[in-house]
C-alpha positions in Angstrom: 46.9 15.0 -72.6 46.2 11.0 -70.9 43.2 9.7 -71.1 43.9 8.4 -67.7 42.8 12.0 -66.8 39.5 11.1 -67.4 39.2 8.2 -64.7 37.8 9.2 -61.3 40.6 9.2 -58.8 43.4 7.8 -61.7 46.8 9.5 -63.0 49.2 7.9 -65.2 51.2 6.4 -62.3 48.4 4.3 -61.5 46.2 3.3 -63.8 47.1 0.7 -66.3 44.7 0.2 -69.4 45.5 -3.5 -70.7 47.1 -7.2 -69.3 50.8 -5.8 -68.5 52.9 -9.1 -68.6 54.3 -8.8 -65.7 50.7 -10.3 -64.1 49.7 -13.5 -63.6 46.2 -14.3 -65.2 44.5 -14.0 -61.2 46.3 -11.2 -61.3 45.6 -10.0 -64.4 41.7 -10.3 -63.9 41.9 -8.8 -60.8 43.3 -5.6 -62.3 40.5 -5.6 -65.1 37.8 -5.5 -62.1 39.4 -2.6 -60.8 40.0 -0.5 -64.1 36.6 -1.2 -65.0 35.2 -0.1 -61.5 37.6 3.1 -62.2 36.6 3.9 -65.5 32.7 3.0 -65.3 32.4 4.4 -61.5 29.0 5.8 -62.5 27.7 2.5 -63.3 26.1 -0.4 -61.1 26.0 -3.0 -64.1 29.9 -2.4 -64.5 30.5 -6.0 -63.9 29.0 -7.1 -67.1 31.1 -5.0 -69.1 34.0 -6.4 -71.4 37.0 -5.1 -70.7 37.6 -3.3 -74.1 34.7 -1.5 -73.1 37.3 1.4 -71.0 38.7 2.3 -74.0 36.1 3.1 -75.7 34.5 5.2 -73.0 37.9 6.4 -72.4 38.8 7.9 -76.2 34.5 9.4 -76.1 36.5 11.7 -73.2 39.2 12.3 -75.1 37.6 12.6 -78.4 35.1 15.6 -76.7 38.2 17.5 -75.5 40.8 17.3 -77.9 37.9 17.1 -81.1 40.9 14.0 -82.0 39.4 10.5 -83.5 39.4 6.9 -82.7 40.0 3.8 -84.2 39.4 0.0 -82.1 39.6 -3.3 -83.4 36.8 -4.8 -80.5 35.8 -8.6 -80.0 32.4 -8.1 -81.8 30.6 -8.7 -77.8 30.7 -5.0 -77.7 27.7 -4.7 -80.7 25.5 -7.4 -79.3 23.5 -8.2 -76.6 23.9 -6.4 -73.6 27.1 -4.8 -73.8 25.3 -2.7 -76.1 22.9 -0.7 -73.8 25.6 -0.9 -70.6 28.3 0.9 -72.9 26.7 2.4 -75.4 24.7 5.3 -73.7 27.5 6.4 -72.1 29.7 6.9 -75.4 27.1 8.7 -77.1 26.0 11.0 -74.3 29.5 12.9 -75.0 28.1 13.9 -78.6 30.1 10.6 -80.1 29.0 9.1 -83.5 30.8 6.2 -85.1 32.2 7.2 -88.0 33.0 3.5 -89.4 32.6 0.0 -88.4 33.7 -3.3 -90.2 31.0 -6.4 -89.6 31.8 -9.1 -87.8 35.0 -11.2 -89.0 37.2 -14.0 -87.5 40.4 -13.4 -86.3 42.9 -15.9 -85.2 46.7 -15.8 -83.9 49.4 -17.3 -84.9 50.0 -19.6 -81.5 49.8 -23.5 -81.9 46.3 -23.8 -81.0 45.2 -20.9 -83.3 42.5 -19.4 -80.3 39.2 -17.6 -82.7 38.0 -14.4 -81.8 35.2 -13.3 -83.4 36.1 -9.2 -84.3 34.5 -5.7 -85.3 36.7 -2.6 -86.2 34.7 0.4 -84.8 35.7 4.4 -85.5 35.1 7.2 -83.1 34.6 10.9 -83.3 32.5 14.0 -82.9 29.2 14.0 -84.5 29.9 15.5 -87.7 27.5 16.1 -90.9 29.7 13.6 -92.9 28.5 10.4 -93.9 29.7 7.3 -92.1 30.9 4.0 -93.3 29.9 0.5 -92.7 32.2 -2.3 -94.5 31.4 -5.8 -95.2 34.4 -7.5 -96.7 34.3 -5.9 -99.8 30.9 -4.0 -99.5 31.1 -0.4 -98.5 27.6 1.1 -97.5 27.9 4.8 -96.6 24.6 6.8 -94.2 24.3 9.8 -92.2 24.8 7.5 -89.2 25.8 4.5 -87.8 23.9 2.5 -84.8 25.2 1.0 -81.9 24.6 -2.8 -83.7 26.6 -1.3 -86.5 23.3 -0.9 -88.4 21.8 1.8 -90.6 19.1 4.1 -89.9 18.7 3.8 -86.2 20.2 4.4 -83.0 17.5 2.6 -81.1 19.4 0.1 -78.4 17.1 -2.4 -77.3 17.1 -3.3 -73.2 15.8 -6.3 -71.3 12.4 -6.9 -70.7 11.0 -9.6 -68.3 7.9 -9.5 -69.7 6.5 -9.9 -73.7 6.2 -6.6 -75.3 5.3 -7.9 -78.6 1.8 -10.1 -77.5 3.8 -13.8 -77.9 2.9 -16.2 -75.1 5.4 -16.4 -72.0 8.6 -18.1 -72.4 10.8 -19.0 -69.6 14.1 -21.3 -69.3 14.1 -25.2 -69.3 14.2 -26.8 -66.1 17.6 -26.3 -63.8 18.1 -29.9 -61.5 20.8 -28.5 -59.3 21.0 -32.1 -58.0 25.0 -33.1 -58.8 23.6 -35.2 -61.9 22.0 -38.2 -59.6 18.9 -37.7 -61.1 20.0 -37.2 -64.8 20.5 -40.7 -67.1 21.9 -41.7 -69.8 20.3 -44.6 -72.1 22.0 -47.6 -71.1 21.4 -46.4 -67.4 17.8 -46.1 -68.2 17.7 -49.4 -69.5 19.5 -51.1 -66.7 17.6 -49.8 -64.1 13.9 -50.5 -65.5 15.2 -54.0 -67.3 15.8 -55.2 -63.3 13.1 -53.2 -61.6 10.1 -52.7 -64.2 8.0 -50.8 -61.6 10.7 -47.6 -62.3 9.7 -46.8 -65.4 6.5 -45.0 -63.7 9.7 -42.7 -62.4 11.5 -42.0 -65.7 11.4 -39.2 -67.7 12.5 -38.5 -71.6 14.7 -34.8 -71.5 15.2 -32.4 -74.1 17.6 -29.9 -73.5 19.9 -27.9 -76.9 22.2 -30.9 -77.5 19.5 -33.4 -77.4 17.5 -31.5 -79.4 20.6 -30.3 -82.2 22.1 -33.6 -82.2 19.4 -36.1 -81.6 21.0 -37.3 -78.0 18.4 -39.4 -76.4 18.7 -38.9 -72.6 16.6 -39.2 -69.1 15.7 -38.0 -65.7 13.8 -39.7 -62.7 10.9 -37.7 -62.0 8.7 -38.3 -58.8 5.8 -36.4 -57.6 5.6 -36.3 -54.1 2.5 -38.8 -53.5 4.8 -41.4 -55.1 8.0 -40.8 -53.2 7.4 -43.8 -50.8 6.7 -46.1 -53.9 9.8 -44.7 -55.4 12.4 -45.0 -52.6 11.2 -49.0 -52.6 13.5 -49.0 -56.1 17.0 -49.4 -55.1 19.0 -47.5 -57.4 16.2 -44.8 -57.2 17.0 -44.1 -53.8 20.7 -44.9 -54.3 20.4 -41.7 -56.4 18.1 -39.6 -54.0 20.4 -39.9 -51.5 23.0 -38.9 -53.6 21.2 -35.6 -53.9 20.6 -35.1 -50.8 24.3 -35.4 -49.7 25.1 -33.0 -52.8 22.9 -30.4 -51.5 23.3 -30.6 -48.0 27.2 -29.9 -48.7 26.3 -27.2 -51.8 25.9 -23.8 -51.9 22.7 -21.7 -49.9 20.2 -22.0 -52.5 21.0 -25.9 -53.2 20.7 -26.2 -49.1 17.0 -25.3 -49.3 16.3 -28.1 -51.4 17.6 -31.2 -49.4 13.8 -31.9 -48.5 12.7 -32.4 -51.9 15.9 -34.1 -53.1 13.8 -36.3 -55.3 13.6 -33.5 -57.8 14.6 -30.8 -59.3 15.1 -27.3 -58.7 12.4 -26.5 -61.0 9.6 -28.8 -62.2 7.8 -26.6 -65.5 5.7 -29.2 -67.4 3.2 -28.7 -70.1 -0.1 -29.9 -70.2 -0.4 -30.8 -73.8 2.8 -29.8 -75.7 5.8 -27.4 -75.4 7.6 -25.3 -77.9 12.0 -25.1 -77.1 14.6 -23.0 -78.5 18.1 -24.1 -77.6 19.4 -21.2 -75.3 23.0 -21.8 -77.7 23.2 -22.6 -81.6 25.5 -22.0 -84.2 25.4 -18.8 -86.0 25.9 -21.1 -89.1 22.7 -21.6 -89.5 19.5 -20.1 -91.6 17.1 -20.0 -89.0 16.8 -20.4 -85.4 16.0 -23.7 -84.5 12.6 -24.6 -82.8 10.5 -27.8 -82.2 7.7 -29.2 -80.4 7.7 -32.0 -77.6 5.2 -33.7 -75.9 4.2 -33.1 -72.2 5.9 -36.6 -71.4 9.3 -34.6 -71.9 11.1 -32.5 -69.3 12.6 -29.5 -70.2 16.5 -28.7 -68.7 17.8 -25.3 -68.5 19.3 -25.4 -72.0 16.3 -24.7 -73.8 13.8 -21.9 -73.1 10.8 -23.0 -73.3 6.6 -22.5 -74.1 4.4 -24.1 -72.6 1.0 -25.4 -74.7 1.4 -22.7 -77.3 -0.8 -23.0 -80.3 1.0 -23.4 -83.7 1.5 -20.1 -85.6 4.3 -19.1 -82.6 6.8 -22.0 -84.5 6.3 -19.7 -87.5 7.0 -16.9 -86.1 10.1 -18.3 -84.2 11.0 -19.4 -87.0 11.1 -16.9 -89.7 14.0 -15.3 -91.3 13.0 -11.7 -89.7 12.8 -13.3 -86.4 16.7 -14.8 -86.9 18.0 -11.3 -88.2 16.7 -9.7 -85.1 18.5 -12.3 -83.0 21.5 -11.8 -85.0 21.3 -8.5 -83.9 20.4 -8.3 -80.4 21.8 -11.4 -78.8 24.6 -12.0 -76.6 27.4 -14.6 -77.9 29.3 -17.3 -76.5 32.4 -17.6 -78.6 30.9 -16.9 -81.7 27.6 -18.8 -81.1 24.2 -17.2 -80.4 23.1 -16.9 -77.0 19.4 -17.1 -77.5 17.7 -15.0 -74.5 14.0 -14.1 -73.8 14.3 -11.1 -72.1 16.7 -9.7 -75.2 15.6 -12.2 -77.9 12.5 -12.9 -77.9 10.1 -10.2 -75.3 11.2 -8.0 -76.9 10.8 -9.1 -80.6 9.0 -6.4 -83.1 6.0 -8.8 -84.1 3.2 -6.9 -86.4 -0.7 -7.0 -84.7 -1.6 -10.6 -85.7 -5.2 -10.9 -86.8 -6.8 -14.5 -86.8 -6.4 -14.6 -90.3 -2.7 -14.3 -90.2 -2.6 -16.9 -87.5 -4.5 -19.5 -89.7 -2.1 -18.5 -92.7 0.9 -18.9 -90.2 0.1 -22.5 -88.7 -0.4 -23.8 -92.3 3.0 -22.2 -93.0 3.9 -24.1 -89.7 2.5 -27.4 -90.8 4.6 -27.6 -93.9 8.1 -26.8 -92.1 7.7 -29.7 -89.7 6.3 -31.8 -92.4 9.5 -31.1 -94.7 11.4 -31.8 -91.6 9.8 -35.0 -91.1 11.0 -36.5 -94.6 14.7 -36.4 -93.0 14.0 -38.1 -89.9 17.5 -39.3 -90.4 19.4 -36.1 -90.4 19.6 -33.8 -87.2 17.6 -30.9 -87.2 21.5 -29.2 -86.4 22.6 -30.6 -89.5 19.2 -30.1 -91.8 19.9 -26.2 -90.9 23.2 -25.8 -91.5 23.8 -22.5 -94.0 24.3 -23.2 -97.8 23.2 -27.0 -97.3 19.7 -27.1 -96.0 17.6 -29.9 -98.0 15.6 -28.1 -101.2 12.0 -28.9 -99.7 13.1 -27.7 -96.2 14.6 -24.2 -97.5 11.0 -23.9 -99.9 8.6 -24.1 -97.3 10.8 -21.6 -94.9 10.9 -19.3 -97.9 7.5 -19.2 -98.0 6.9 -18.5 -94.5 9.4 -15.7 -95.4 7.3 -14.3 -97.9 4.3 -14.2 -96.3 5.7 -12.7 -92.8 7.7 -10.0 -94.3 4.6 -8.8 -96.1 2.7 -8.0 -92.8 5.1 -5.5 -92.1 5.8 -3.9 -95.7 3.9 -4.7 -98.6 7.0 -4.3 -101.3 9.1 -7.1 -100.8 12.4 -6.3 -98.3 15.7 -6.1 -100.6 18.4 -7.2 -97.7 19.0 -8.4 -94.1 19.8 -4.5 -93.7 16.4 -3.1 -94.8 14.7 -5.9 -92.4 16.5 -5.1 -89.5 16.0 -1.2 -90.3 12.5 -1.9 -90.2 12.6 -4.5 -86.8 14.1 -1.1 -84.8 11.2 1.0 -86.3 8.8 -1.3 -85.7 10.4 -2.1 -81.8 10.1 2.0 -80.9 6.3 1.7 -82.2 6.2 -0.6 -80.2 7.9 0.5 -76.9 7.2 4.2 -77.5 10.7 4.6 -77.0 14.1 5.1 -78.2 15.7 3.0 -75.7 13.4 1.3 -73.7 
């Protein structure tokens, strides 16, 4: 029996499951599309699948006919983010369980350059009363079953959601110029423009995007509101760089065509009033907590960040609390091996307890402290004060006891391991969505 009997259309003459040599790389991805068009014919969201993603849906057809078993070893993609709902569904629906997994663990080759993959091993096979396995290096954990994040105790797959399910204030991405990089500087172009024409620094803009933010990179942006366009064209090498924009977007693609009128700014222009809160959209997954920080309303967001506007306090406490990294451990997407922080999978969708005022006040004080611990190592980058088994002993206190307090508004006994808090996070998210998978 093939498994290529499974595949809509397909017999083993014609369909090809893997990168046969004999392709060029065009080629090569070319062939993937159409395999996973084949295989996932039932599917519009297809296109967002990994390609290992055909045999696993491939041996859950097998596996129901043939009562046989599977084994995969998987770039870990395929339990995180949303691979997990797009493939996921479909594996179980044919009364598949996984009947092991191995946690996430880097695999390299043996070529020159020694390319990383980060990598799960994932076993298939009927659902069966025996107990599965999860490993962890040496750590074997065995459970009745074993969830699509390669978790314990749930099968709960979490989905998108464009809107905040959990009663946190909207958070939307940092804004995206689109403008060919005329209206982006760097420090010394700051400074030669305004130290010959003194009148542009009305037009000049701090920006805080993930690297600025990780690495301390100071950089800028010219910003003009359109009753001071006229002013601002009168600068030279202001309107040097507008008309740069302009030419970049008149030859660009349809959406950078309809912004040649306004070619002064950016694509989007999301400014806070007072403050704003940003999380860098990519971080290393070396680190304790996800990184957050506040910036005054004279900065301008870019699209590496996401981004609250004006939020009060306690939010940084929440963001930045151990339960909150676990869950986007969990549920976010990866690039390489880093976290791809998203708020429609990350953070909307985040399994928050009912705050009462009182919690709130607690929070912000808890708040207060982390910034204030932060602000003794003004010389250190906030990338390098959280990096994991090295973040400074008055830094790592006051996040602890955020910790402490946070975990107790969801269970009073105090949570053993990373596994019984994100047990508890998918509880909490079907209380909170009323649904298994919503």
């Amino acid at each position: 029996m093939l498994w290529t009997d499974y595949v809509k259309g397909a017999d083993a003459n014609t369909f090809i499951i893997g990168n046969p040599p004999y392709l060029g790389a065009k080629r090569q991805n070319k062939k993937q599309k159409e395999d996973l068009k084949r295989v996932f014919h039932f599917s519009k969201d297809y296109k967002n699948l990994d390609y290992i993603a055909c045999w696993f849906y491939l041996a859950s057809l097998f596996i129901k006919e043939t009562q046989a078993q599977a084994a995969f070893v998987s770039t870990n993609s395929v339990v995180q983010g949303d691979q997990v709902a797009l493939l996921w569904p479909h594996v179980f629906s044919k009364n598949i369980e996984i009947s092991f997994g191995h946690s996430s663990f880097k695999w390299e080759n043996s070529a020159k350059n020694k390319a990383g993959v980060d990598c799960v091993i994932i076993g298939l096979r009927e659902k069966s009363t025996n107990d599965c396995y999860l490993f962890n290096g040496n750590y074997k954990l065995s459970n009745p079953l074993i969830g699509p994040y390669l978790n314990t105790g749930s099968m709960v797959i979490v989905g998108k959601s464009t809107k905040t399910l959990n009663g946190l204030p909207e958070m939307i991405y940092g804004n995206m110029p689109l403008e060919g990089g005329f209206l982006k500087l760097s420090e010394l172009e700051k400074d030669n423009i305004i130290n010959t024409y003194p009148q542009a620094q009305k037009f000049i803009r701090p920006t805080i995007g993930g690297d600025e933010f990780l690495k301390s990179i100071k950089r800028w942006c010219i910003w003009i509101e359109d009753e001071d366009l006229k002013s601002a064209l009168e600068i030279p090498p202001i309107a040097q760089r507008v008309q740069g924009v302009r030419d970049f977007r008149t030859n660009g693609g349809e959406v950078a065509r309809t912004l040649v009128e306004r070619s002064h700014q950016f694509r989007y222009r999301h400014t806070a009033k007072n403050q704003m809160l940003i999380v860098p959209c990519t971080s290393s997954e070396n680190r304790e907590y996800i990184q957050c920080g506040f910036f005054s309303s004279e900065y301008i967001s870019m699209n590496s960040v996401q981004v609250i506007l004006d939020p009060e306090l306690w939010v940084f406490g929440v963001l930045s609390s151990k339960m909150h990294m676990i869950w986007v451990k969990a549920v976010a997407g990866r690039l390489e091996s880093r976290i791809r922080y998203s708020n429609k999978i990350c953070y909307n969708t985040f399994p928050c307890p009912d705050f009462t005022d009182e919690n709130k006040e607690v929070l912000t004080e808890l708040s207060i402290k982390i910034l204030s611990a932060r602000e003794r190592h003004l010389n250190t980058t906030v990338g390098n004060l959280y990096k994991k088994g090295d973040m400074p002993s008055d830094l790592l206190s006051a996040h602890l006891a955020l910790d402490t307090y946070f975990e107790s508004l969801y269970k009073t006994n105090p949570l053993k391991n990373d596994d019984e808090r994100l047990e508890i996070l998918l509880k909490q998210y079907v209380q909170m969505t009323g649904s298994e998978n919503a």
